[in-house]
C-alpha positions as CSV (number, residue, x, y, z in Angstrom):
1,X,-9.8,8.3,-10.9
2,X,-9.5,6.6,-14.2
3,X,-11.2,3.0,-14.5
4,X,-8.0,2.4,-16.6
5,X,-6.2,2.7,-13.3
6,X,-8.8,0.3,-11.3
7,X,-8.6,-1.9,-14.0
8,X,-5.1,-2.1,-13.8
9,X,-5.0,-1.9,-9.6
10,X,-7.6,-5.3,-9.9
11,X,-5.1,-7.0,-12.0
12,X,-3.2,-7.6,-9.0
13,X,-5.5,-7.2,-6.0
14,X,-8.5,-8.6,-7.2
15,X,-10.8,-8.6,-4.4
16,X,-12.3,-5.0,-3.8
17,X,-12.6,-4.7,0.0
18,X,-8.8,-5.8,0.1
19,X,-8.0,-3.1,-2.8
20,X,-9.6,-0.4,-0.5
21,X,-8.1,-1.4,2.5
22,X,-4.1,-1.6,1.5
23,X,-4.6,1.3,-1.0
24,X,-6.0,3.3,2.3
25,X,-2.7,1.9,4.0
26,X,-0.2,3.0,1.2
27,X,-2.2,6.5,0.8
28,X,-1.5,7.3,4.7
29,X,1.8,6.1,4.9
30,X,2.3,8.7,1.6
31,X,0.7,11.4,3.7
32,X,2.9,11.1,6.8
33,X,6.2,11.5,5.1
34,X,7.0,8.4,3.1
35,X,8.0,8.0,-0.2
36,X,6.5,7.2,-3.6
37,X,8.9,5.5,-5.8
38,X,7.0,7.2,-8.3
39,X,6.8,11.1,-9.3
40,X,2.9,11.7,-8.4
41,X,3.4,15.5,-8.4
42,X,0.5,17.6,-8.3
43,X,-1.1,13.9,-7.5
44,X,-3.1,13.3,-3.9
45,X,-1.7,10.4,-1.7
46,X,-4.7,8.0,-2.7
47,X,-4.3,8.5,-6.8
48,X,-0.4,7.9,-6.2
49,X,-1.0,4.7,-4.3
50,X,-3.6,3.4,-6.7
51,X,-0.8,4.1,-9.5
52,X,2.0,2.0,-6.7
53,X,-0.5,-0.8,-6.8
54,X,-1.1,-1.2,-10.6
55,X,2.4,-0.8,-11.5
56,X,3.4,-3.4,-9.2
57,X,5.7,-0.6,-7.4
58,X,4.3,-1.9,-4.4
59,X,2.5,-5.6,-3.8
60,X,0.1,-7.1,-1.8
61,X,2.0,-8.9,0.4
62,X,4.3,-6.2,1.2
63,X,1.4,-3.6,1.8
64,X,0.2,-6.5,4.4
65,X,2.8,-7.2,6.2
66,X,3.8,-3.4,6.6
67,X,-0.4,-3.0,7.6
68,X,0.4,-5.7,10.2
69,X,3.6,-4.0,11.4
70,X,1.8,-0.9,12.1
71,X,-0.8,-2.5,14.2
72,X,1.0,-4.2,16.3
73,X,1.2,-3.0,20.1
74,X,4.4,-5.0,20.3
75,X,6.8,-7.5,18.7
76,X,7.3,-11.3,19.1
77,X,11.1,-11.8,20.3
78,X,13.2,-13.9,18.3
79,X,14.6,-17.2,19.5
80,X,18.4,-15.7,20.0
81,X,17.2,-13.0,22.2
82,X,16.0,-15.5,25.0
């Protein structure tokens, strides 16, 4: 991993424990089948996130509120389906 890349991924996300945690995020959701909008070939699922986050491919907020999404054990109904 370059410190070029870091550099670049703490442009955007600039507290580190945050950067570790929605990179983590991204990398899994790479490894069980979804999809870069990058080409990462011959990349691993970590580097290819790292590159999502410092190219602004992917933001903060989004990787949040898909982290959320996932952990959620069930959804809030909406006001129309009462």
């Amino acid at each position: 991993m370059s410190r070029f890349l870091m550099e670049g991924c703490l442009k955007h996300i600039p507290d580190h424990f945050l950067l570790v945690v929605l990179a983590s995020y991204r990398a899994r959701v790479l490894a069980s089948g979804g999809v870069s909008v990058l080409s990462g070939e011959g990349h691993k699922e970590a580097i290819i996130a790292l590159q999502e986050i410092a190219q602004e491919c992917c933001t903060q907020e989004s990787l949040r509120d898909g982290m959320v999404k996932s952990l959620q054990n069930f959804s809030v109904l909406s006001e129309h389906s009462k």
